[in-house]
C-alpha positions as CSV (number, residue, x, y, z in Angstrom):
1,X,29.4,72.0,60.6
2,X,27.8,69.9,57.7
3,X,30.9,67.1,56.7
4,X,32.9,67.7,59.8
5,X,35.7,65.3,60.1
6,X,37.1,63.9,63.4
7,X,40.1,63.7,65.0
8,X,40.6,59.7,64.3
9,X,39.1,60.5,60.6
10,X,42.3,63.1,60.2
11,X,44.8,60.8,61.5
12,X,43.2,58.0,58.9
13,X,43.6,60.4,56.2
14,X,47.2,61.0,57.4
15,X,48.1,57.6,57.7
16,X,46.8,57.0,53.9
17,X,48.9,59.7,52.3
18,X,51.4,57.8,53.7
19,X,50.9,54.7,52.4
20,X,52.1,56.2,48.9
21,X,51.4,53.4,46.7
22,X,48.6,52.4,48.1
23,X,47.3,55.5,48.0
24,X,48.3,56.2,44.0
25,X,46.0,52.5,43.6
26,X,42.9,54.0,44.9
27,X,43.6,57.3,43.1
28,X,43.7,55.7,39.5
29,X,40.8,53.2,40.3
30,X,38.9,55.9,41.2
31,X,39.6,58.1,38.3
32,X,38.9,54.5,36.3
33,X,35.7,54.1,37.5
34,X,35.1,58.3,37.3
35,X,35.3,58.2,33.7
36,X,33.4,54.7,33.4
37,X,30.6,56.3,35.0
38,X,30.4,59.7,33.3
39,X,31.1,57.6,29.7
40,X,28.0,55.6,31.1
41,X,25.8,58.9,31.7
42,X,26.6,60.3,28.4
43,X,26.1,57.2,26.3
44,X,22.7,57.1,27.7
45,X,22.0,61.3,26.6
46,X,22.9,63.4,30.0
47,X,25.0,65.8,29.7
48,X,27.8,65.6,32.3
49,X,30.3,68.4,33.0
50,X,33.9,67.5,33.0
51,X,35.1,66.7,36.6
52,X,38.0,66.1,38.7
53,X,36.9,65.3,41.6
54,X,35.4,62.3,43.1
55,X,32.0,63.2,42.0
56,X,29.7,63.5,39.0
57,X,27.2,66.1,38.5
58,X,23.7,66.3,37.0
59,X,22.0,69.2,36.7
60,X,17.9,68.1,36.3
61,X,15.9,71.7,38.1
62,X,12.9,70.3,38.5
63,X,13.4,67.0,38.2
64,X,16.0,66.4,40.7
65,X,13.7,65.8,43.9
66,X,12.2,62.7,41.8
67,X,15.6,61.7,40.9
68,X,16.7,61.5,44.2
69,X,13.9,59.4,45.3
70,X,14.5,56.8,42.2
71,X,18.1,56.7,43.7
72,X,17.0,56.2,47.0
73,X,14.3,53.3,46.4
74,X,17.5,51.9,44.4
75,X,19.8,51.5,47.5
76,X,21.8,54.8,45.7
77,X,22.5,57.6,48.5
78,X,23.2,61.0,46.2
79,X,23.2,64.2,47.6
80,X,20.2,66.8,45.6
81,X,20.0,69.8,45.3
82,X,16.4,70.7,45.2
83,X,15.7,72.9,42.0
84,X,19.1,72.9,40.9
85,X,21.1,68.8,40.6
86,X,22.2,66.2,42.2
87,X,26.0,65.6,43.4
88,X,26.9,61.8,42.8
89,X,30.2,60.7,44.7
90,X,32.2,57.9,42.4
91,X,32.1,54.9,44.5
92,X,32.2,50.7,44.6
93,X,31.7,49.5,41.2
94,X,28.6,47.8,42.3
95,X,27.0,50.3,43.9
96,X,28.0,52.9,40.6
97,X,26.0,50.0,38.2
98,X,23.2,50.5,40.1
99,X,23.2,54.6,40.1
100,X,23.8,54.1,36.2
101,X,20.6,51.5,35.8
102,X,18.8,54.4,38.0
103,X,19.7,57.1,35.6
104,X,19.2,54.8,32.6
105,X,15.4,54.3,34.0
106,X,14.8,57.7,34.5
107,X,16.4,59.0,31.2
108,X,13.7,56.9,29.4
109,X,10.7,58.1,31.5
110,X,11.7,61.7,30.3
């Protein structure tokens, strides 16, 4: 099963819903950081579809197997699609200013 999740993975997740404050904290950083990221994407021309999830999503057809190997020579793990887009999970700050250079980069060879 592709994104299975163990036992001790389940009882993490329990333990973190929980821990309600906490758990609020990391929700609103991420959402932060969510709409830093898509702001970022659009101020450099993609078009992004609205999301609430934990992930962005770019749809570049045939494109998107290049993309993903920009992003992977970049340190960036993203999960293509080939043909279709690639699914970007909102993570680390850091690592997010580096997809964002990525996409920056390859906006401009376009």
């Amino acid at each position: 099963m592709p994104f299975g999740v163990s036992q001790l993975a389940q009882e993490a997740a329990i333990a973190s819903m929980r821990a309600e404050d906490e758990l609020f904290g990391r929700i609103g950083s991420l959402v932060c950081e969510r709409v830093r990221v898509v702001d970022g994407l659009r101020a450099q021309g993609w078009t992004v579809p609205e999301t609430q999830a934990n992930f962005v999503w770019l749809r570049l057809g045939e494109r998107t197997v290049a993309f993903a190997q920009a992003c992977e020579q970049a340190g960036v793990v993203i999960r293509p699609f080939p043909g279709e887009g690639v699914r970007v999970t909102v993570g680390e700050t850091e690592a997010n200013d580096i997809f964002l250079k990525v996409a920056e980069g390859f906006r401009k060879e376009l």
